[in-house]
N, C-alpha and C positions, 0 to 999 in steps of 0.2 A: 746528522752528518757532522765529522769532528776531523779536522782536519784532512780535507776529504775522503775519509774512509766511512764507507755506511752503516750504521748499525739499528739493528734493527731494534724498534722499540713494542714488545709485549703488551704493555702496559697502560697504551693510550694516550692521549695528551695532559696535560695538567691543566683542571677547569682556570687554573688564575692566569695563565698562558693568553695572548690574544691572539692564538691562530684559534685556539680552542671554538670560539662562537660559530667563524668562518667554516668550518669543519663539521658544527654540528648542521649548519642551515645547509649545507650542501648534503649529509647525509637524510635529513629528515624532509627534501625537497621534494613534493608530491606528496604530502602528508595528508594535505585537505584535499586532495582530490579522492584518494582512498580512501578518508575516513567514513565518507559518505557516500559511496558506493551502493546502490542497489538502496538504499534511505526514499521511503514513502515521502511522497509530499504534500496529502493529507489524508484524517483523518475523521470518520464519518462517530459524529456521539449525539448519542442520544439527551435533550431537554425535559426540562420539566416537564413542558406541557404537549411531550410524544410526538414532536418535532424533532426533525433531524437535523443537525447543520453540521457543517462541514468547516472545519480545524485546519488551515492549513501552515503545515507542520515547515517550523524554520529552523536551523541549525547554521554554527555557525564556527570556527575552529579560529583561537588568537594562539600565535607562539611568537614565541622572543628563546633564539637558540633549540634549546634542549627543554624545555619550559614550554607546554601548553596547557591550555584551556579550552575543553568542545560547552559550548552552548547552545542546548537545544529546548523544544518550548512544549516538548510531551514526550512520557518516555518510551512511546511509541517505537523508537529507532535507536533505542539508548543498547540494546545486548548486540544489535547488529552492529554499530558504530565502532565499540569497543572490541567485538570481534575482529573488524576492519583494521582495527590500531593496531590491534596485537600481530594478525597476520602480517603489516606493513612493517612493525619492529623488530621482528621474527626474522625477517627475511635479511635483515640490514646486522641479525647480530645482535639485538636489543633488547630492554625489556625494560618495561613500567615499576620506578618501585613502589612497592606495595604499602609503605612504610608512610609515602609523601602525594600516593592520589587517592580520591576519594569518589564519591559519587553524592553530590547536595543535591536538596531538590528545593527549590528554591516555592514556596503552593503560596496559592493565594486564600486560605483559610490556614489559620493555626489549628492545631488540634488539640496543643494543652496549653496552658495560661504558664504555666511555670518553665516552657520547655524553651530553651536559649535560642535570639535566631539565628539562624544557618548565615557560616560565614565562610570564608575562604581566603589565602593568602597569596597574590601573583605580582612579582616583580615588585617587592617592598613595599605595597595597599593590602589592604585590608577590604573584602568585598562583603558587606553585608545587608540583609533584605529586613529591614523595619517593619513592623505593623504598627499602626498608629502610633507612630514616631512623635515624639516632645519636640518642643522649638528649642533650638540650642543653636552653636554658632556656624553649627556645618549646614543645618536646611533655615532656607530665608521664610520669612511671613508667610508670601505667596503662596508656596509649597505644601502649609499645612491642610489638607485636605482630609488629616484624619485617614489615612489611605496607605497602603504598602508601598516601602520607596527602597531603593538600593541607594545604599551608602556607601563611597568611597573614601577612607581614611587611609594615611600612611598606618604602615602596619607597626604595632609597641617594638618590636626587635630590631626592625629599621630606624627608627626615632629613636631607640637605647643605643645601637652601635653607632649612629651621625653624633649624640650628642658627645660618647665616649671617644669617637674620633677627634673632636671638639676640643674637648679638657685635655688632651694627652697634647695635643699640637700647641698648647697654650701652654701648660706647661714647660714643655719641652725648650719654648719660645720665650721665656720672661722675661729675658736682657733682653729684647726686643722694642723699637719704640712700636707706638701705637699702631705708626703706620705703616710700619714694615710686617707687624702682626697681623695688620687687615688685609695687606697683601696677600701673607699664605691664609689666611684664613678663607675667601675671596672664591678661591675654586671647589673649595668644599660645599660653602654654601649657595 
């Protein structure tokens, strides 16, 4: 609206917009109820030793906006789930891009010694699954159990554009004293 005359906008809102977020969570509202729609909730597999036991199957949907993540624990319900998604974004105008979702599978046996582990990127972390993980400064002593761990780090392109945000605002800032510089500095960090 431009001085009250309406015009209509084609082209969607602009993601750096802050109506943008409000917009998306109101479109994609009942997300997680569709996604798992008609989703088994377990699983009957067969054991070593010709015993049956029974898998019961969890799932579990994180979003922030326009950005989500389905987490589920066999891929039992993995072609329905995404059916579900797609129907639900279908319906609203929508579509996955193909470019920026994946499908990991996060196993508890590696299958090649050389093969890198499965990681993913949400909301500026970095998610990935360890196999006999090294002591380093992200896992404490206790932890080392020689066992598969997920590990959460900020993601490298998140840590390059904070630091680049960093040096341009210091820059920018050099007639500055100290404390007027820690001040804008302050909300960044």
């Amino acid at each position: 609206m431009e001085s009250r005359r309406f015009y209509l906008n084609e082209y969607g809102v602009p993601k750096d917009k802050i109506i943008y977020p409000l917009i998306a969570n109101f479109t994609l509202d009942g997300l997680e109820t569709a996604a798992f729609k008609g989703a088994k909730t377990s699983v009957t597999i067969n054991a070593l030793d010709n015993n049956k036991k029974i898998l019961n199957l969890k799932f579990v949907l994180i979003r922030y906006a326009n950005e989500f993540i389905i987490v589920i624990n066999h891929l039992k319900n993995l072609e329905l789930i995404k059916q579900n998604v797609l129907e639900f974004l279908n319906i609203r105008g929508l579509q996955i891009n193909k470019k920026k979702s994946k499908d990991i599978h996060f196993s508890f046996k590696k299958s090649k010694k050389e093969e890198p582990s499965p990681k993913f990127n949400f909301l500026g972390f970095t998610f990935m699954y360890q196999f006999n993980s090294r002591l380093s400064r992200i896992i404490s002593r206790k932890d080392m159990t020689k066992s598969k761990k997920v590990i959460i780090n900020p993601s490298r392109q998140h840590v390059f554009s904070l630091k680049q945000k960093i040096k341009t605002l210091i820059n920018k800032n050099s007639n500055l004293t100290a404390i007027e510089l820690l001040q804008k500095l302050n909300p960044i960090l």
